[in-house]
Each structure stands twice: as structure tokens, then as C-alpha cells.
N, C-alpha and C positions, 0 to 999 in steps of 0.2 A: 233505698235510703230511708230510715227510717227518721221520723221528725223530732226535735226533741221537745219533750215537756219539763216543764220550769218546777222545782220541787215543790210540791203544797204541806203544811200540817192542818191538824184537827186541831179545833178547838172547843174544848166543852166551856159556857157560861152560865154560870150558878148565880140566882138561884132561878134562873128561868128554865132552866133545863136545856138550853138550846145548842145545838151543835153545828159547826160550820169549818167547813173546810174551804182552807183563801192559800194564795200563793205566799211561800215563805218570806218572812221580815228577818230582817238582821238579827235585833236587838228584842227583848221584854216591851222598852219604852216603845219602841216602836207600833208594835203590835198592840200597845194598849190603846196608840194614838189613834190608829188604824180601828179599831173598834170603837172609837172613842169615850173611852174611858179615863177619867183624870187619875194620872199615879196618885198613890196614894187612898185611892177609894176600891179598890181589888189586890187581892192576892192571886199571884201568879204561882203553878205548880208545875212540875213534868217528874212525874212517877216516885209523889210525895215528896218532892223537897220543893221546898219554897225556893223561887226566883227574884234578885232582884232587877231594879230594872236596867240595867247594865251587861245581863250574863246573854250571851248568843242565844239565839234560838235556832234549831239545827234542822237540817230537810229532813219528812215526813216527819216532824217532834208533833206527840199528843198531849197538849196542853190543859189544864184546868182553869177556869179565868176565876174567881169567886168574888164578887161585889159583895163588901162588907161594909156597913153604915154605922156609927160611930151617934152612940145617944147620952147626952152632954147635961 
């Protein structure tokens, strides 16, 4: 019987260059929460299209996270 494993994605985070792979989240929001990251201060991608934080995030999805700072 083989055992099962729980879907993961990739996540790349700019601009640190870092990449990690975690067990899949539902949601964008989720996943940012999960990083902690405040909506609002990254852009979320998967295969150049921009995400809001609303849309599903799907098993093995390889994501782009990009922390964008805002100078006022």
C-alpha cells in the first residue's frame, strides 16, 4: 500500500531569490499569510499572470511571490 503525500508547490520570493517548497494552501491570501507577508506589499504570479488574493492556488502550482515597496 503505498502512503499518500499531501500536494506541495514551489514558491520563488523576489527579491531574495529564495525558493521553497510547503504543503499546498487554498487561497493566494492564504499563502501570503502563511509566508507572512501583508496583502498588499507583493505581487503574486503563476506563469506570468498576476494573482489576486482570492484565486485558488492548485497542487504542485509554481508560484512567483515578488515584495514590491511603494516610495511616497
Amino acid at each position: 500500500m503505498t502512503e499518500y503525500t499531501p500536494p506541495t508547490i514551489t514558491v520563488r520570493i523576489q527579491p531574495e531569490e529564495q525558493v521553497v517548497t510547503m504543503p499546498r494552501v487554498k487561497t493566494v491570501l492564504q499563502l501570503l499569510k502563511k509566508l507572512e507577508i501583508r496583502p498588499g506589499t507583493a505581487l503574486v504570479a503563476r506563469n506570468g499572470e498576476l494573482l489576486t488574493p482570492d484565486r485558488e492556488v492548485l497542487p504542485n502550482d509554481e508560484l512567483l511571490v515578488r515584495k514590491v515597496t511603494s516610495s511616497g
